[in-house]
C-alpha positions as CSV (number, residue, x, y, z in Angstrom):
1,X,-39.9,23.9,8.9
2,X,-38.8,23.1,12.3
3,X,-35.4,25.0,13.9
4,X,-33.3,21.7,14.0
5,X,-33.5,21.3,9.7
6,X,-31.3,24.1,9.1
7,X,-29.1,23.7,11.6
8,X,-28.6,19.6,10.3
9,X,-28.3,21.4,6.5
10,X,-26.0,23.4,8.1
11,X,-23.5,20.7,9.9
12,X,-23.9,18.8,6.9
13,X,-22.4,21.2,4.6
14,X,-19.3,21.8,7.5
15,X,-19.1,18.3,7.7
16,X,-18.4,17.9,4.1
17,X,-15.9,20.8,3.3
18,X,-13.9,19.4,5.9
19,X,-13.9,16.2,4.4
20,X,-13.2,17.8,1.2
21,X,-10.1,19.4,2.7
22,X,-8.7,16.7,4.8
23,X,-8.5,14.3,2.1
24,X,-6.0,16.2,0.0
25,X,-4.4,16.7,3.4
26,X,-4.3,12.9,4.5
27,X,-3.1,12.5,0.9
28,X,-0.1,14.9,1.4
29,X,1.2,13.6,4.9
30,X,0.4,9.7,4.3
31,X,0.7,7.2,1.8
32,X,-2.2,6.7,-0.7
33,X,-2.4,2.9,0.2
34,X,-3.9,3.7,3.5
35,X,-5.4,7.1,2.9
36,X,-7.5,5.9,0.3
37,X,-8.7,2.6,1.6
38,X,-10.1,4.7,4.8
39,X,-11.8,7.4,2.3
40,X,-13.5,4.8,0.6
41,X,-15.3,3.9,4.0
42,X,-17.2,7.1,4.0
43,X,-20.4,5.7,2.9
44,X,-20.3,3.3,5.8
45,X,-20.3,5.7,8.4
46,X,-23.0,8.1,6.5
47,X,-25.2,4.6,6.5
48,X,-24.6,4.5,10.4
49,X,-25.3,8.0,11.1
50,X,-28.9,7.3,9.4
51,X,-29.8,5.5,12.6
52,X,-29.3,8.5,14.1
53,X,-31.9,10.4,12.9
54,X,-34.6,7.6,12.7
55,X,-37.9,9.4,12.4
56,X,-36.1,11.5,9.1
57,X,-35.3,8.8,6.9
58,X,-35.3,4.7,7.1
59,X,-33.1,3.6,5.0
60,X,-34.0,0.6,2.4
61,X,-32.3,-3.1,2.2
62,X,-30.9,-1.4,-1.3
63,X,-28.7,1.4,0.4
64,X,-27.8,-0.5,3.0
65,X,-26.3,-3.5,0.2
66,X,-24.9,-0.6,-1.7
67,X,-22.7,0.9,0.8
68,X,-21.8,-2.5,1.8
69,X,-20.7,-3.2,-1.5
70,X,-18.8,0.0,-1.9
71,X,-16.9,-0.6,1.3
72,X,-16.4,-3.9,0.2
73,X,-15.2,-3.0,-3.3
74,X,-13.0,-0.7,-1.9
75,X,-11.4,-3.8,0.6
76,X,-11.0,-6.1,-2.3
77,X,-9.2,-3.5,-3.9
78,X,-6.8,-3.0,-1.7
79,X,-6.0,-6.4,-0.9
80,X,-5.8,-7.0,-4.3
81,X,-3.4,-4.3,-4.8
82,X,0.3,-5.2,-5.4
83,X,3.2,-2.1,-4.5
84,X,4.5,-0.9,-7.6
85,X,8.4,-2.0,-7.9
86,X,11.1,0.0,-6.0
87,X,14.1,-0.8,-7.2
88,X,14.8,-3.0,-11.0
89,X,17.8,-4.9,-11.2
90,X,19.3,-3.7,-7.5
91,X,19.0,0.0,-9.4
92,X,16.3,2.5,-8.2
93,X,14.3,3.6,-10.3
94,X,13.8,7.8,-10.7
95,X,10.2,9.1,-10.0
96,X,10.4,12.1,-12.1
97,X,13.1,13.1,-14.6
């Protein structure tokens, strides 16, 4: 085992609870039609990092399509996506009673 394997296990594991606790936190201070859209591109930016670290892994034709087709999933989605109503009849409606 080399010295650079545990310190890329290591960075990978930071670089992951951080995204585990930023996305709650995005959640909290924006609205979910943006936070979400940009947290579905995650897989997009793991596929670019690959190139990265070319020797380690080549990715196949299959991962790259299926990140492509998450990222593009998760586009379609939200251009899909219609706002929920504020207001009925001129009245707002409550969020919680």
């Amino acid at each position: 085992m080399r010295w650079t394997e545990p310190a890329l296990f290591i960075g990978g594991g930071i670089a992951e609870n951080t995204s585990v606790f930023l996305v709650p936190l995005a959640l909290g201070l924006g609205e979910v039609s943006v936070v979400v859209p940009l947290a579905g591109t995650a897989p997009l930016f793991v596929l670019l990092m690959t190139f990265f670290w070319r020797g380690r892994e080549k990715p196949s034709w299959r991962v790259i399509m299926g990140a492509v087709l998450i990222v593009l999933g998760v586009f379609l989605l939200k251009v899909n996506s219609t706002p929920p109503p504020s207001s009925m009849d001129g009245h707002l409606i409550p969020l919680s009673s």
